[in-house]
C-alpha positions, -999 to 999 in steps of 0.1 A, spaced: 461 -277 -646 438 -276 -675 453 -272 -712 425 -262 -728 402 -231 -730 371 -226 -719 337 -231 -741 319 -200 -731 346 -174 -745 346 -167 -781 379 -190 -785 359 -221 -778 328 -210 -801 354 -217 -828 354 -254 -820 312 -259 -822 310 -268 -857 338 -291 -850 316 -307 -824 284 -309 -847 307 -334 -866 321 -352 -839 284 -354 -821 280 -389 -824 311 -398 -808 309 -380 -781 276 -387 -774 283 -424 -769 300 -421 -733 293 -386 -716 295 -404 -683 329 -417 -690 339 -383 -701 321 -367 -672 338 -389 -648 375 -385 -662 372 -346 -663 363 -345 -624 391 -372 -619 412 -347 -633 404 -316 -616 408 -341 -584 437 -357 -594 457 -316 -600 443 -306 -567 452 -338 -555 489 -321 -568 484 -289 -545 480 -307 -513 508 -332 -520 535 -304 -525 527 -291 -491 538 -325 -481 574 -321 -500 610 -324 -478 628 -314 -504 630 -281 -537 597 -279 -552 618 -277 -584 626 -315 -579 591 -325 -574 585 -302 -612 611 -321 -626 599 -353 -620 563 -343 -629 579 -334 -665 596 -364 -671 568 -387 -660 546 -362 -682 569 -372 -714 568 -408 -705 534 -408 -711 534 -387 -741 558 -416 -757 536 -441 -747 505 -425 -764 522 -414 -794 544 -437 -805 531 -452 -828 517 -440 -863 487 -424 -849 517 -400 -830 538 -401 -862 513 -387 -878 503 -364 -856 544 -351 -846 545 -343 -886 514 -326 -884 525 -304 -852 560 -299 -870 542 -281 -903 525 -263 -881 555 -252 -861 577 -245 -893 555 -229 -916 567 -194 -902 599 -184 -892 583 -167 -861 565 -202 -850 594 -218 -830 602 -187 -812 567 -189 -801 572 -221 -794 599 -212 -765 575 -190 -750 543 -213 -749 570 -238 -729 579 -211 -710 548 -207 -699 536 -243 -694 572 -247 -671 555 -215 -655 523 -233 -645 538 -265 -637 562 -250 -612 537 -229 -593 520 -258 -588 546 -277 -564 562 -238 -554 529 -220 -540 515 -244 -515 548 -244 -496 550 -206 -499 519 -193 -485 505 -184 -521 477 -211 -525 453 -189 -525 465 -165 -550 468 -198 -575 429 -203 -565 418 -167 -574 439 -168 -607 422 -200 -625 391 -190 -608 396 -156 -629 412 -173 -659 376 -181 -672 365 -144 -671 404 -134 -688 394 -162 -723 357 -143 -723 377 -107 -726 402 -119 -756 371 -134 -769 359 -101 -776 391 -84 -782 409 -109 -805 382 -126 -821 357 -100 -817 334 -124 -799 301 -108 -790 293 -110 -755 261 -118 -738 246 -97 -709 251 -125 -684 287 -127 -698 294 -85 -694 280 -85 -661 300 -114 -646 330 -95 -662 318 -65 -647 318 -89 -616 352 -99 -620 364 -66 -621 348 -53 -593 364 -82 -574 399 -75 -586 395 -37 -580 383 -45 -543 415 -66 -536 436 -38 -551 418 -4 -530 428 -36 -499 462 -46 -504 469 -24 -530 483 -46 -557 472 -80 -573 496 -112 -563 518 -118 -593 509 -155 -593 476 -144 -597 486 -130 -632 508 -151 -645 476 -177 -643 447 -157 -649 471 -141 -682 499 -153 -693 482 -187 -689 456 -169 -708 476 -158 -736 491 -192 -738 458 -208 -742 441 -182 -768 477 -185 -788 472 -221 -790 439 -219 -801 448 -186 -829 481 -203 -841 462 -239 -845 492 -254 -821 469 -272 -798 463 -308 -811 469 -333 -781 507 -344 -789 518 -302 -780 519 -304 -749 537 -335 -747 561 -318 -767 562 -283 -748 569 -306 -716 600 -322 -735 613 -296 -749 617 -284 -711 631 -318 -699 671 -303 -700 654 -281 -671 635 -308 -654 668 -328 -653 690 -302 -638 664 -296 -611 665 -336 -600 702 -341 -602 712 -304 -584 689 -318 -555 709 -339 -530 694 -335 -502 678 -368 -484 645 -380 -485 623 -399 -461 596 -422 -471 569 -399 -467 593 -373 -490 598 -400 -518 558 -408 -519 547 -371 -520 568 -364 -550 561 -400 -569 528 -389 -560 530 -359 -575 546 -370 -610 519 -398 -611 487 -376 -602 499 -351 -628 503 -380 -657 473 -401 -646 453 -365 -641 467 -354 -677 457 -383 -697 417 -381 -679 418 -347 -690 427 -350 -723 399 -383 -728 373 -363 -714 383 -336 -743 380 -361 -770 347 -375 -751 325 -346 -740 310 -320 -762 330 -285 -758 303 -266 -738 300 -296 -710 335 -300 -711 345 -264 -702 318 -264 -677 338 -286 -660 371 -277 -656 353 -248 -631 354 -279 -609 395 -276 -607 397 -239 -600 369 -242 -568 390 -277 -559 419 -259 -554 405 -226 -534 390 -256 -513 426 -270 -505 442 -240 -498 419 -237 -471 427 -269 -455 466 -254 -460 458 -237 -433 461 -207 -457 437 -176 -441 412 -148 -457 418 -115 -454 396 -89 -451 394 -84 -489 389 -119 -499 357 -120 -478 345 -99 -505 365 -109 -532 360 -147 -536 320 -142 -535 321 -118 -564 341 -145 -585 320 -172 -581 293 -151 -585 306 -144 -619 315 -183 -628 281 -190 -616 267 -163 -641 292 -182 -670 283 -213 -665 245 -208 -666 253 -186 -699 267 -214 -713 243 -240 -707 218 -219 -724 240 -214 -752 250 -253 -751 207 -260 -755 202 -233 -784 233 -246 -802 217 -280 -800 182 -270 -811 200 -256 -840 223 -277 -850 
């Protein structure tokens, strides 16, 4: 579950003169950071097929994620480095009285994701998690335009013309759009462009979204009493492990890779997890036939947009 948006909306465009400064760090390793972005997209959908495996609430299996997810967020940031950063994050938070309530609803949000996760596997809605971070991509281009009036391409327009022709094909099928679907493809949306717009989204927030949500996590491990086999105990250690382990490789190959090649990753997650839901045993309708093709059409048609955008930024930089 990526944190971050992605480079070829106008959101990320923000961030290329912060990578002309950073260039010649990140141009050190790109095979580390290349490396640790696919681990990561592995390591979440690695997260999808190991709920399937749960005995017990997928509630439990979110709350252990969540505290293992702190854990590592004291590990990295205590220290002065995180100090630092937690004071920074705090001015950031306080500066309006608005800013913590929209600090509730960015956790909110983040509990959202992290829950469907470990619920939709065992509930027949993989799929609908697949087509909404497949979609999610096309949903950062749109309020690139809209709230940062982002001017957009003709590759970009026609894979959002893509992308709407999909969605308006599943709706004339099955006449209405899974809500999972939309509480990735926008309220994760709207969580991610927020972060971005408010200038919440230095490393240490979500460690501190995910804590702030730990009074939840606990209640959902000590309400669960039901017993667990072996295989039960390993699928939701797995789970908490592959989430923390997946979370720190995503957040080194943000620091690592340049934004364009970066965002051209995380696609790799969205197609991981379609690919799992599959082996789920979960089954295409008639709709998703046509459906699934138009989207990755339309990825297909971002990704090669922003490689050419990625080479003229270069040349001019």
């Amino acid at each position: 579950m990526a944190t971050d948006v992605q480079p070829l909306s106008g959101i990320a465009r923000v961030h290329l003169k912060h990578e002309a400064t950073s260039a010649s760090s990140t141009r050190e390793t790109p095979a580390r950071g290349i490396i640790a972005s696919v681990a990561a997209s592995g390591l979440f959908a690695g997260i999808f097929y190991l709920a399937s495996w749960l005995e017990t609430s997928p509630a439990y299996a979110f709350g252990w994620r969540a505290v293992a997810t702190c854990g590592l967020g004291i590990v990295l940031f205590c220290n002065r480095k995180g100090l630092a950063a937690f004071l920074s994050y705090w001015q950031s938070l306080t500066r309006s009285w608005w800013m913590p309530l929209v600090f509730l609803v960015f956790t909110a949000i983040v509990g959202l994701q992290l829950w469907l996760f470990v619920w939709t596997p065992v509930n027949g809605y993989a799929l609908d998690v697949s087509l909404g971070y497949l979609l999610l991509p096309i949903s950062l281009v749109l309020i690139g335009r809209i709230v940062f009036k982002d001017r957009l391409s003709p590759l970009q327009w026609v894979a959002v013309g893509l992308a709407a022709a999909g969605v308006g094909v599943q709706i004339v099928f099955t006449q209405a759009v899974s809500w999972v679907t939309l509480a990735i493809c926008i309220a994760y949306a709207i969580y991610l462009t927020g972060r971005k717009y408010l200038r919440l989204d230095q490393d240490i927030a979500f460690f501190i979204e995910t804590l702030a949500m730990t009074p939840v996590a606990f209640f959902a491990i000590t309400t669960n009493t039901a017993p667990l086999s072996t295989l039960g105990i390993l699928a939701v250690a797995g789970i908490a492990i592959a989430g923390t382990v997946g979370m720190l490789a995503f957040l080194s190959a943000s620091r690592i890779l340049p934004i364009p090649i970066f965002g051209l990753l995380t696609y790799v997650e969205p197609v991981l997890l379609f690919l799992v839901a599959v082996v789920l045993g979960e089954q295409l309708g008639s709709a998703d036939v046509a459906v699934y093709p138009m989207i990755f059409a339309a990825l297909m048609l971002l990704g090669f947009d922003g490689l050419r955008t990625m080479r003229h930024h270069h040349k001019t930089a």
